[in-house]
N, C-alpha and C positions, 0 to 999 in steps of 0.2 A: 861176500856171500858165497856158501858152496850148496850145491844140491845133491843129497841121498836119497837112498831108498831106507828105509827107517826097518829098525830090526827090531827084535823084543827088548835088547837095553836102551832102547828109546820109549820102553812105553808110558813114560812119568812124564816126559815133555811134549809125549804127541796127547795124551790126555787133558794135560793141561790147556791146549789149544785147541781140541777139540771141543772140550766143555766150556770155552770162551767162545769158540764160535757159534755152539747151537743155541746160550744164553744169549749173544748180543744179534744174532741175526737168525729167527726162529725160520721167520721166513723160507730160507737160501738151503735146509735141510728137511728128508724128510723124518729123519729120527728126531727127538726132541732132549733136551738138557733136563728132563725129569728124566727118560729112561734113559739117559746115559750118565747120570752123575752116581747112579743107583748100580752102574757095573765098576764090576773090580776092578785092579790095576794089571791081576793074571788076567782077565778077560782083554785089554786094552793089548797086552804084551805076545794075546796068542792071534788077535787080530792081524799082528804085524809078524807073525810066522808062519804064514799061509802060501803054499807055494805057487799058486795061481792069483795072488793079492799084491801089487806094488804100491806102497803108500810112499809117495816122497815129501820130503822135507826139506824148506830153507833154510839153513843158518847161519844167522848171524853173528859168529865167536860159537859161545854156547848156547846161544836163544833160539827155539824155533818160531820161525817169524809167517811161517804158509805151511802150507800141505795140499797133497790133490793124492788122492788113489785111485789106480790104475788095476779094474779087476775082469779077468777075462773067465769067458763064459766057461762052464766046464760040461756043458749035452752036446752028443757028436752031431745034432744039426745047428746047435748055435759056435761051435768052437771058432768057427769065423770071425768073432763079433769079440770085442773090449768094450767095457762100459769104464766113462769119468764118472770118481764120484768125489764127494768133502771136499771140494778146491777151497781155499780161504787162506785168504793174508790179512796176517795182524793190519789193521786201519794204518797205523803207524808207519807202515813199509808199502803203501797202498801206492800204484802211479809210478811205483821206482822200476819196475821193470821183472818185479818178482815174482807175478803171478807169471805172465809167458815162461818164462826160464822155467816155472813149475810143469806149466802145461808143453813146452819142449822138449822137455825131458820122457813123460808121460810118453810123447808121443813118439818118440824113439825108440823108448822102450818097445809098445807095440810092434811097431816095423821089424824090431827085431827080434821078435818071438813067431817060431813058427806058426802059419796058419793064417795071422792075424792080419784079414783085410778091409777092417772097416771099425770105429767109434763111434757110439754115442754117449750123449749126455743131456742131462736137463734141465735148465736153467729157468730162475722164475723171471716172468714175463716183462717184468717192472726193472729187471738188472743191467740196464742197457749198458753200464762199464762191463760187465762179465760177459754179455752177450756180441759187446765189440769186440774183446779180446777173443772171441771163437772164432767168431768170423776172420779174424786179420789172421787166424791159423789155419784155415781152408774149412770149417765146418759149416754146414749151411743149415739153412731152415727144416726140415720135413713136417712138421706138425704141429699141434700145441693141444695140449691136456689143458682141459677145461676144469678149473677146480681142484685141482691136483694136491690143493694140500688146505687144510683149513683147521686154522688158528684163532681159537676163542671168537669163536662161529664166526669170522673173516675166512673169505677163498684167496687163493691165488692161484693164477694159472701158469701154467712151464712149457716155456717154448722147447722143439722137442730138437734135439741137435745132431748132427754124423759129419763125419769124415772118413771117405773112403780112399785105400792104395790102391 
């Protein structure tokens, strides 16, 4: 398995996993698999030519098998700050070590972009594999949004997450 950052001739594989992962876990996102099977493949491709946007990618040969995107803020009172967002690994690849590797990356990245002294992310309440893996990477707790996302009038709440250099 090697990790990229994903560029616009990846954007037929990162779409494909991306609209696999807002159909199978509506939950874990807050965009949704209706508006996102409804954008282009140019809109997917210009996603990943953002030059404040790191979207990385696991692959397996040619399979993308995870993603996590890495987007920092762009107001000169937040330029401080990086937001995780979309992390997801195929079910498949779940356990093997591939989401960290995602989220390692991610966070090297940051360190080593000027400026950048702190992440967050937001993970739903109920994700205690996802919310272990933060933790085992120094991010702690600071909050929780109550309600934060609600699917076919079910809530879920998102524990709210950072990691500061």
């Amino acid at each position: 398995m090697k990790i990229i950052i994903l560029g616009p001739e990846n954007a037929g594989l990162y779409r494909d996993i991306r609209l696999q992962a807002l159909k199978d876990h509506p939950e874990a996102f807050s965009s949704s698999f209706e508006e996102e099977s409804a954008y282009t493949l140019e809109r997917f491709s210009s996603r990943l030519n953002e030059d404040f946007i790191f979207t990385f990618g696991a692959l397996m040969e040619d399979q993308l098998i995870g993603t996590v995107t890495l987007a920092t803020e762009r107001r000169n009172k937040l330029k401080h700050r990086a937001n995780i967002a979309a992390m997801y690994v195929d079910p498949e690849y779940r356990r093997s070590g591939t989401g960290k590797k995602l989220m390692e990356e991610a966070i090297k990245k940051a360190k080593e972009l000027e400026g950048i002294e702190q992440i967050y992310l937001s993970v739903t309440s109920t994700n205690e594999a996802a919310k272990k893996l933060y933790l085992s990477l120094g991010f702690t707790t600071y909050g929780k949004d109550i309600k934060a996302l609600k699917i076919n009038n079910r809530y879920y709440d998102e524990d709210l997450m950072a990691i500061y250099f």
